[in-house]
N, CA and C of each residue as an Amber inpcrd file, in Angstrom:
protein
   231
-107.5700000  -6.2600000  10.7870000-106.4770000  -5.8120000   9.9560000
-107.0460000  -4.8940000   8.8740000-106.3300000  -3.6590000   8.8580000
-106.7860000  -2.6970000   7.4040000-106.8140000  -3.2680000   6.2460000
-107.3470000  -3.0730000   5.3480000-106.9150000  -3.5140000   4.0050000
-107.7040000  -2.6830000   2.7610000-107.1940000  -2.0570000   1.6540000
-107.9350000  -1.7420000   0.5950000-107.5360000  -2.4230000  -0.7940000
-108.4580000  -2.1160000  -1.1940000-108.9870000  -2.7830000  -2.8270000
-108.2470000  -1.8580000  -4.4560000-107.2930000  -3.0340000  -4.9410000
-106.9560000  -1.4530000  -5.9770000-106.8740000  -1.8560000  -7.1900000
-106.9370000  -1.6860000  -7.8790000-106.5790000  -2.5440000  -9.5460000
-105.4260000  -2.2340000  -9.6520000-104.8450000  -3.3940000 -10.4170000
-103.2040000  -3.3820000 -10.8400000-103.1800000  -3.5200000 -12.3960000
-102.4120000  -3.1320000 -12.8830000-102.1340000  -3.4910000 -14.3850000
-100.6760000  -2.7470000 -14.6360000 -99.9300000  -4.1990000 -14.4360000
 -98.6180000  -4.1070000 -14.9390000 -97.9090000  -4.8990000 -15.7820000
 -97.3750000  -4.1490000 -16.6870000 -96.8740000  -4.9630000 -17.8090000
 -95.6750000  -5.9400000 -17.1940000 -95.0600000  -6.9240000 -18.1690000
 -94.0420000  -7.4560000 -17.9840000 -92.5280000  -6.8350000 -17.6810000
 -92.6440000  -6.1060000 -18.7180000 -91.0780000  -5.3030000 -18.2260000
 -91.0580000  -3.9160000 -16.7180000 -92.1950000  -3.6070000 -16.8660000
 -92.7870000  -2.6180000 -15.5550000 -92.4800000  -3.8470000 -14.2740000
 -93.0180000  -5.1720000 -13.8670000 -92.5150000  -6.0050000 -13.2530000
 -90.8270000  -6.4790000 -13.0520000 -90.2990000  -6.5260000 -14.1470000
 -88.7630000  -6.4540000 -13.9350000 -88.1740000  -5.4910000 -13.6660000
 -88.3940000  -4.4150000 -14.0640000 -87.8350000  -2.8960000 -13.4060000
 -88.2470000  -3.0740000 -11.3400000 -88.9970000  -3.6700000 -11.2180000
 -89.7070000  -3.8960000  -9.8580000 -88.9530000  -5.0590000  -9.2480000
 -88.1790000  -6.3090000  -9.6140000 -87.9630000  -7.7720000  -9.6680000
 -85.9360000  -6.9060000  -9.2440000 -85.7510000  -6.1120000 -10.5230000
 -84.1090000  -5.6430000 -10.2530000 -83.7160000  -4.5570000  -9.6520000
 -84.6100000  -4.1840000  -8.6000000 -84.4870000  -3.0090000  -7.8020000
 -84.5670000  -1.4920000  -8.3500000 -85.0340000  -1.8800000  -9.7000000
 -84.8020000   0.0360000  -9.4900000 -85.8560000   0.8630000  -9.2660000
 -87.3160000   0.1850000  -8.5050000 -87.8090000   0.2270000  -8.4860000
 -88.4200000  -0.4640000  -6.9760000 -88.8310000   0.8060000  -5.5330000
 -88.5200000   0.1470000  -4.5770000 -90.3360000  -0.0690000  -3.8030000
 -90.6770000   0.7250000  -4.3350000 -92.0770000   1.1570000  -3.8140000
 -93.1700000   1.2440000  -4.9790000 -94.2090000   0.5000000  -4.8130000
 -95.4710000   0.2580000  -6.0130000 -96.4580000   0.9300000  -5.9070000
 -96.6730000   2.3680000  -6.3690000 -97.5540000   3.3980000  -5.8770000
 -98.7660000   2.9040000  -6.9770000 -99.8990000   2.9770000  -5.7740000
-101.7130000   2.6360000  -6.8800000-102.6870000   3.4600000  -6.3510000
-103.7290000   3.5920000  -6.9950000-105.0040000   4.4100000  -6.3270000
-105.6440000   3.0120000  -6.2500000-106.3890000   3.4440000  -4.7480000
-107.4930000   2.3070000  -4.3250000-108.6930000   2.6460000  -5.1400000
-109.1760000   1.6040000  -5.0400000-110.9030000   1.6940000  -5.6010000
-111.8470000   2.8650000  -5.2040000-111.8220000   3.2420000  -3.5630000
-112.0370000   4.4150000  -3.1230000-111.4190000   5.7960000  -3.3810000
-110.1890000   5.6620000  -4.1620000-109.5060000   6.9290000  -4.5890000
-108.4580000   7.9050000  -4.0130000-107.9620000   6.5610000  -2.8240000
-107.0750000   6.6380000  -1.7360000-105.8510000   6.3260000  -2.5190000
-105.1350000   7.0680000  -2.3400000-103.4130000   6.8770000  -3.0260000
-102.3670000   5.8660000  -1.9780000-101.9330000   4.4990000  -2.1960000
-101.5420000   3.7580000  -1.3300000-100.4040000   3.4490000  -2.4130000
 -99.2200000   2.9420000  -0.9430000 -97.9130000   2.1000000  -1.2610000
 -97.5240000   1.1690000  -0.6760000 -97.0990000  -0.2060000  -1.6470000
 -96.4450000  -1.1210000  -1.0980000 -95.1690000  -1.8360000  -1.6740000
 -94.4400000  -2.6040000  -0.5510000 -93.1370000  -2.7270000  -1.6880000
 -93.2700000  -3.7910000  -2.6890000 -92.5530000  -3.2900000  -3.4500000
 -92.1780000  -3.7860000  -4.8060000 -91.9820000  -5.4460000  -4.7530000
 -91.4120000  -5.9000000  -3.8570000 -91.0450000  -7.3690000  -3.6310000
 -92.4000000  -8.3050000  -3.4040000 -93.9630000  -7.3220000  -3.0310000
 -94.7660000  -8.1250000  -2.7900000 -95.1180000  -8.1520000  -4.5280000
 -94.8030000  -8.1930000  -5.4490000 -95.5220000  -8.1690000  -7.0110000
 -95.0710000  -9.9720000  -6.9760000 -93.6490000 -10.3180000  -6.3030000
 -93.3420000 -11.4300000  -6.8750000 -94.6180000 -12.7130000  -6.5260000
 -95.3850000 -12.7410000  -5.5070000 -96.6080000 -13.6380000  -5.5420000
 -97.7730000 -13.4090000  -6.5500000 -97.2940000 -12.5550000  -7.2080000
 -98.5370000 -12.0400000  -7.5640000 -98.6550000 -12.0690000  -9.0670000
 -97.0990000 -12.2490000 -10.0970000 -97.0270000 -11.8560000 -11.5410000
 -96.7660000 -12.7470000 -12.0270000 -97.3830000 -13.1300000 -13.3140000
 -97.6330000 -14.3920000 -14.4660000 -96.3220000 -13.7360000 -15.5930000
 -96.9280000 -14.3460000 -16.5620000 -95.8880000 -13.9330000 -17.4110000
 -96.0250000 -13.0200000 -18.4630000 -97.1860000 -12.4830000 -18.2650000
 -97.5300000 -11.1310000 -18.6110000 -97.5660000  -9.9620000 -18.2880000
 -97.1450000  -9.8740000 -16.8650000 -97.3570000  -9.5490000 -15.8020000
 -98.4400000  -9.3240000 -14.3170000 -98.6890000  -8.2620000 -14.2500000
-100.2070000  -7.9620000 -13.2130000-101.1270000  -6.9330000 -13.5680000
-102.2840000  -8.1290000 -13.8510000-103.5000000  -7.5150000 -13.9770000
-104.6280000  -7.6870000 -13.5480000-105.5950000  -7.2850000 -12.6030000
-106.6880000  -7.7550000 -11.4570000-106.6110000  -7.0900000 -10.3180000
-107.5380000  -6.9490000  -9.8000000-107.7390000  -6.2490000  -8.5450000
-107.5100000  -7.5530000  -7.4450000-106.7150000  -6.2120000  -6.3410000
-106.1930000  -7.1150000  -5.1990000-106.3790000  -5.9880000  -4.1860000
-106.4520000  -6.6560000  -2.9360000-106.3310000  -6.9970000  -1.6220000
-105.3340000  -6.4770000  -1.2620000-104.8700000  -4.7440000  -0.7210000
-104.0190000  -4.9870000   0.4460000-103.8790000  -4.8550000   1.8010000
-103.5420000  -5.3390000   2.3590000-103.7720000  -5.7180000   3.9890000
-102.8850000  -5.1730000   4.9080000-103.0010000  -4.4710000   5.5410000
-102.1740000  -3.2620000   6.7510000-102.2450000  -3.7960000   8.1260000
-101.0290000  -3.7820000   8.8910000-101.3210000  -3.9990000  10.1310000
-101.7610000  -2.7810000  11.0650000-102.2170000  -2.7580000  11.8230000
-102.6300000  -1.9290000  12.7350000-102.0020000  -0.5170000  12.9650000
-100.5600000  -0.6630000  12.8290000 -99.9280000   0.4960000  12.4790000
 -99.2910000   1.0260000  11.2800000 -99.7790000   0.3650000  10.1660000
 -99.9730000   0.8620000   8.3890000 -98.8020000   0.0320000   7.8490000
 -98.2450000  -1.1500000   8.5930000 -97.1200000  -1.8410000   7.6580000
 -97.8980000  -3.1100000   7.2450000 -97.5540000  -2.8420000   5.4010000
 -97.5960000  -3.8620000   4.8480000 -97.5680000  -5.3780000   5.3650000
 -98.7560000  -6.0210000   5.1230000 -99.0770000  -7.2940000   5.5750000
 -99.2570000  -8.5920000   4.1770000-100.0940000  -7.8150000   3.5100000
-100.1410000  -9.0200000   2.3090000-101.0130000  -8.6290000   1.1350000
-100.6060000  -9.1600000  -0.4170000-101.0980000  -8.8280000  -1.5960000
-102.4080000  -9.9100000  -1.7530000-103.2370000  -9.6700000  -1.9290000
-103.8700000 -11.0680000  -2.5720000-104.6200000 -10.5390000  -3.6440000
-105.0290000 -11.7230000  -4.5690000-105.9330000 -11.3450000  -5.4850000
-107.5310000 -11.4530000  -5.2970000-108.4060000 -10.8350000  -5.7630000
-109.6520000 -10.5440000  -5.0040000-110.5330000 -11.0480000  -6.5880000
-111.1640000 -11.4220000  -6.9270000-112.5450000 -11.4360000  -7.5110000
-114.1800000 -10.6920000  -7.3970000-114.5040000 -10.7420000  -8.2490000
-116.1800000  -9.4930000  -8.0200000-116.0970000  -8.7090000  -7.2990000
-114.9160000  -7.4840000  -7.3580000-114.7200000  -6.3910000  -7.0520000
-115.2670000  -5.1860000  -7.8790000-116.3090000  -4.6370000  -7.3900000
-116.6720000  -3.6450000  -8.2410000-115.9370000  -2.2090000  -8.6620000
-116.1850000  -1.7300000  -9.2550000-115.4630000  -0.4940000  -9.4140000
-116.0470000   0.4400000  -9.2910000
């Protein structure tokens, strides 16, 4: 399965704009400097109450659809 590495840092209200639709697609640069998108609905595993901040994991199926967010540790930059 594909997957790249990206840092996130999203505030709380940037997450609710994402949570009430007006907001459908979560555009990030990967760690490599690859410009990637995923939807907006995967933030909800993912945001505290500060929102999202940490590098994560995303995972592509074979033909580039979104598979899964995770959070990653000792990710270098």
């Amino acid at each position: 399965m594909p997957s790249v590495d990206i840092w996130l840092s999203l505030s709380r209200k940037q997450c609710l704009d994402y949570y009430e639709g007006q907001v459908q697609q979560v555009y990030a640069q990967a760690l490599d400097g690859r410009r990637v998108a995923f939807p907006a609905s995967a933030l909800s595993r993912v945001v505290g109450k500060h929102g999202v901040e940490g590098y994560y994991r995303l995972s592509f199926s074979t033909e580039g659809r979104f598979e899964s967010l995770t959070s990653i540790t000792g990710a270098g930059r």
